[in-house]
N, C-alpha and C positions, 0 to 999 in steps of 0.2 A: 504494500500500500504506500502509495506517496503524498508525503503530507505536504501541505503549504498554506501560506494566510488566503493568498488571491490565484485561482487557479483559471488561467487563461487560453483560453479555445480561436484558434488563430492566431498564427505567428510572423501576421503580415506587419506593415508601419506601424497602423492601430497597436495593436497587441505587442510587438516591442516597447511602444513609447511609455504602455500602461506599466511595465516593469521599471522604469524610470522614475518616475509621478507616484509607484506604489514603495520605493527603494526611499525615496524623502521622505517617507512617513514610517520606516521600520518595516515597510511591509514586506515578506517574500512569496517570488511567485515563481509557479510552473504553469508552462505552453504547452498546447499538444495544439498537432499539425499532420494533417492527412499527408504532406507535402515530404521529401527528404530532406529540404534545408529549410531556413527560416526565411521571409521574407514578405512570400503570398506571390502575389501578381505579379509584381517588380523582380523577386527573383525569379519565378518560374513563369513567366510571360512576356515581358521586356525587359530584361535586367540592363539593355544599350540602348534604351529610348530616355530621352529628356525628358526631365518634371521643370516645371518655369514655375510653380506656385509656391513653392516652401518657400517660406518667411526665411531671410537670411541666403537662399540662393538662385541667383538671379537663374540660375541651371545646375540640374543636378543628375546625373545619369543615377538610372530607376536602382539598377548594383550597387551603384557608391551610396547611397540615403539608406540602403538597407546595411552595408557595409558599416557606415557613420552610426546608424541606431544601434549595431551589435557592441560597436565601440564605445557607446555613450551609455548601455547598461553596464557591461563590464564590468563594474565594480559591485554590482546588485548581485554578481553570482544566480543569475537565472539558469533553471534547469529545463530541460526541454523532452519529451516525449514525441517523434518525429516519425514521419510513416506511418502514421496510424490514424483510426479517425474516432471524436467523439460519436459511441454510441448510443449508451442509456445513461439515464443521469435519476438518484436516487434519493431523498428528501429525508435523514435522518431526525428522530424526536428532538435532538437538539439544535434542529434550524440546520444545521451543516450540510452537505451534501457530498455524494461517490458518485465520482462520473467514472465508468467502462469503457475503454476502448472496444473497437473492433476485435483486435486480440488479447481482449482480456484482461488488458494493461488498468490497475484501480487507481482512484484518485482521490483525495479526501483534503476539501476545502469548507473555511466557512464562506468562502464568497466564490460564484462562476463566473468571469466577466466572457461573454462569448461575444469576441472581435474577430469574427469568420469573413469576414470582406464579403461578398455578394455570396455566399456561398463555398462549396463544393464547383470544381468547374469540370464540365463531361464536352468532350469535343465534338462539335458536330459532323459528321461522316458524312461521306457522300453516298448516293445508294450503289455501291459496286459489289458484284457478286463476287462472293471471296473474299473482302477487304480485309475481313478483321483473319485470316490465315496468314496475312502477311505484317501486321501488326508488330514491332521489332525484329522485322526481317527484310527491312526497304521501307517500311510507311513510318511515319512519323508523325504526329498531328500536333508537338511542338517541339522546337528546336530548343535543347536544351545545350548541347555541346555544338558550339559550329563547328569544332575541329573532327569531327566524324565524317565530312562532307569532305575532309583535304582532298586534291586531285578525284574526286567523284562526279561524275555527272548527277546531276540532280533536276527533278521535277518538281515546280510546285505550280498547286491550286489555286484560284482565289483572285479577289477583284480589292480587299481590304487593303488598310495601312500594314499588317503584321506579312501580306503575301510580296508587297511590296517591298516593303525596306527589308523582309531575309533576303530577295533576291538581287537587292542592289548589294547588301552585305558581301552573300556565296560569291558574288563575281569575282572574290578577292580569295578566295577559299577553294570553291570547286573547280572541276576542269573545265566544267559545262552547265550553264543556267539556262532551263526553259520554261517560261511563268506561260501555262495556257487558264485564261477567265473567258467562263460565257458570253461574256459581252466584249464591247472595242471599249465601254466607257469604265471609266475606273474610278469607284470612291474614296481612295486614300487621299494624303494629303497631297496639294499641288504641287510643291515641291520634288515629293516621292514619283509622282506620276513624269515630271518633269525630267528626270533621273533616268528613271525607265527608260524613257526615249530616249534620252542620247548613251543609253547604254545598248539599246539596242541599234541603234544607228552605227554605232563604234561594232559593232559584232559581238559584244560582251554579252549577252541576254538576247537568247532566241524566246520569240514574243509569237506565241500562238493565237489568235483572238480571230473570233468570237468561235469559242472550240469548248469541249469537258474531254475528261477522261472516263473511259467508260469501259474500262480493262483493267485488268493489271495479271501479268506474265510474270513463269518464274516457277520452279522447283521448293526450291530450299531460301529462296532469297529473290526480291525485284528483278526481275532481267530487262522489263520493259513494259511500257505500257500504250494500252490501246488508243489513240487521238481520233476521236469524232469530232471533227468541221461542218460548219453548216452549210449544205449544198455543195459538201464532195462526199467521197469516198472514205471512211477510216482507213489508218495506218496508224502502224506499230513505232514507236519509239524507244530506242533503248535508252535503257537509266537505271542506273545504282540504288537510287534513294526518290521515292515518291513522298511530296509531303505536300496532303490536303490543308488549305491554311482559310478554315471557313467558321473562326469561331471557335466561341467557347459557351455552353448554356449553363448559367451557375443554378444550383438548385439547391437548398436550406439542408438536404439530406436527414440522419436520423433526428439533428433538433425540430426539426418540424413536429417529432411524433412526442416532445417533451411538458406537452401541457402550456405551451407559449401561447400568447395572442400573438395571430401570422396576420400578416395584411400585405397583397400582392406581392407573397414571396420574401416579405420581411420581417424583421420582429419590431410590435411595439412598444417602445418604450415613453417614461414620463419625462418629458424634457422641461420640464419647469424646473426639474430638483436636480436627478442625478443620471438621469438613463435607466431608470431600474426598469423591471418587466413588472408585467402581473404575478410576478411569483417572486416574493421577499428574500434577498441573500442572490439574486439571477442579475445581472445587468449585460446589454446590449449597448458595442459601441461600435461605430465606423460605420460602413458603407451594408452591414447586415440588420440595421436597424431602420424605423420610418418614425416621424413624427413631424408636424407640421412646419412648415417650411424647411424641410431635410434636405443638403445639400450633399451628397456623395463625394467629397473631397477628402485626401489624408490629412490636412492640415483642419478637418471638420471632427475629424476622428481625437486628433492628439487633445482639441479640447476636450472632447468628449472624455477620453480617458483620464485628463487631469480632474476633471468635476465627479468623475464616479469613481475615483481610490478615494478622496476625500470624503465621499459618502460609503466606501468601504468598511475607511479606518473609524467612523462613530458608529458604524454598525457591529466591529469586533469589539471596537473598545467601547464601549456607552457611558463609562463613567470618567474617561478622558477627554480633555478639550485640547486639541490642536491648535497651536500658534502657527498662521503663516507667515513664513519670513523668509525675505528674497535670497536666494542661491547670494549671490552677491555679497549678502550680510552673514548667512549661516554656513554656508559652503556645502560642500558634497562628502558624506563620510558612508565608506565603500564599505559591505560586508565584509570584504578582504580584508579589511583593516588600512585603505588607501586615504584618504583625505586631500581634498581638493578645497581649495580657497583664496578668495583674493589677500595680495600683499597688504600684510597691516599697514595702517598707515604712520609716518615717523612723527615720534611725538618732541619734540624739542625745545626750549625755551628760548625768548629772544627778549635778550637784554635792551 
């Protein structure tokens, strides 16, 4: 069983920051994360796209902000439960509660903050007979390592920003890039779209359009796949690596079956006070919650989680009162035993 004060379901920006905000006030926490690393979206979705919102940077690649938060707990000594997902979650006589993983893995907090970001994310497929036999064997539905593409020819799917910029990326990587989307038009950003073209223009990015893939070839591994054009003929394409890049549909998974108030796929919480749910000792932060005028932003989350450890810590502790007092003045003193603070200032007399 693992214990902790605040035990935190999602280990995306949210969910980092709450170890922070919960480490100022004594609190300790553990993450669990369907995911293998920490991060969420940023790490496993764009870790090389730009955020321009974060207060303090004018740009921030989506790796380096999650890289910065791992650095910025560090001294909270957070622990983590990775790969696995919350399953059931249990409501001892004492207020407290045991969340189950998927494997069985137990958990035993007085507080669940569940900062799930949209969800669980299940990737949308295309309908191709066979796909899912080729499933880490050529297909890929997201790029986690670009360096598995070195010298590979590769296919991608897709009319989005994510089909776009891996394949302005691969041209630096693979031996061969061909983006075929149903359409000639493209929804990514102008820029990206801009790119494209004079990468295909250069011979860098062979550009199929308006085509789908409607095959995929191959024993043991992709050998090739089949290209339907509109008003020709199919043909076969050889390639290494197929990867359909059409989305991700996030979906609330077993917290949904938790006794929560769900509203279009979100959880409600009270945003007058703290974020909490309908269920006392439960709160909801970041981008997995709704309440009125909710904005889906990370830097919407990090408040979020500094307003709901401060309604954590009077709910462990009830007969404590909290003094807030700026980083600035009090410093940061690190479960490690690290201390962080500004230079006193010199006190001197002048004659």
């Amino acid at each position: 069983m693992i214990k902790t004060d605040i035990l935190i379901i999602g280990a995306g920006p949210t969910g980092l920051f709450t170890v922070f905000e919960a480490g100022l006030l004594k609190l300790k926490c553990h993450l669990i994360d369907a995911l293998p690393q920490p991060g969420g979206q940023c790490a496993e979705i764009y870790p090389k796209k730009p955020i321009y919102d974060i207060p303090g940077y004018p740009e921030v690649l989506a790796g380096d902000l999650v890289d910065n938060l791992m650095k910025q707990i560090e001294p909270f000594e957070p622990t983590f439960t990775l790969g696995e997902r919350a399953q059931t979650i249990e409501k001892l006589d004492d207020g407290t509660f045991i969340v189950t993983t998927n494997r069985g893995t137990k958990h035993h907090a007085p507080i669940v903050a569940i900062a799930g970001g949209l969800g669980s994310f299940e990737p949308r497929k295309p309908p191709i007979q066979n796909l899912a036999n080729y499933e880490d064997k050529g297909v890929e539905y997201i790029i986690r390592d670009p360096e598995i593409y070195r010298d590979k020819r590769v296919v991608i799917a897709g009319g989005g920003d994510s089909a776009l910029d891996w394949s302005i990326f691969l041209t630096d990587v693979a031996s061969e890039v061909t983006l075929v989307h149903r359409r000639t038009e493209f929804r990514g950003a102008l820029d990206s779209v801009e790119k494209v073209q004079e990468l295909k223009n250069l011979g860098k990015i062979n550009l199929i359009t308006p085509a789908e893939i409607t095959a995929i070839h191959g024993e043991n591994h992709v050998t090739g796949v089949e290209v339907t054009k509109k008003g020709e003929e199919s043909f076969t394409l050889e390639t290494d690596h197929f990867i359909p890049l059409f989305g991700l549909a996030p979906k609330l998974g077993p917290i949904a079956d938790w006794g929560l108030e769900i509203e279009k796929n979100a959880i409600k919480v009270d945003n007058t006070l703290d974020y909490q749910t309908n269920i006392p000792g439960i709160y909801a932060i970041g981008d997995v919650n709704t309440y009125p005028g909710k904005l889906k932003l990370i830097l919407c989350g990090f408040h979020e989680a500094t307003l709901m450890c401060q309604s954590a810590y009077q709910r462990i502790y009830p007969d404590k009162k909290f003094v807030l007092k700026y980083t600035t003045v009090s410093g940061i003193n690190g479960f490690d035993g690290s201390r962080k603070e500004a230079p006193k200032a010199v006190v001197k007399a002048i004659n």
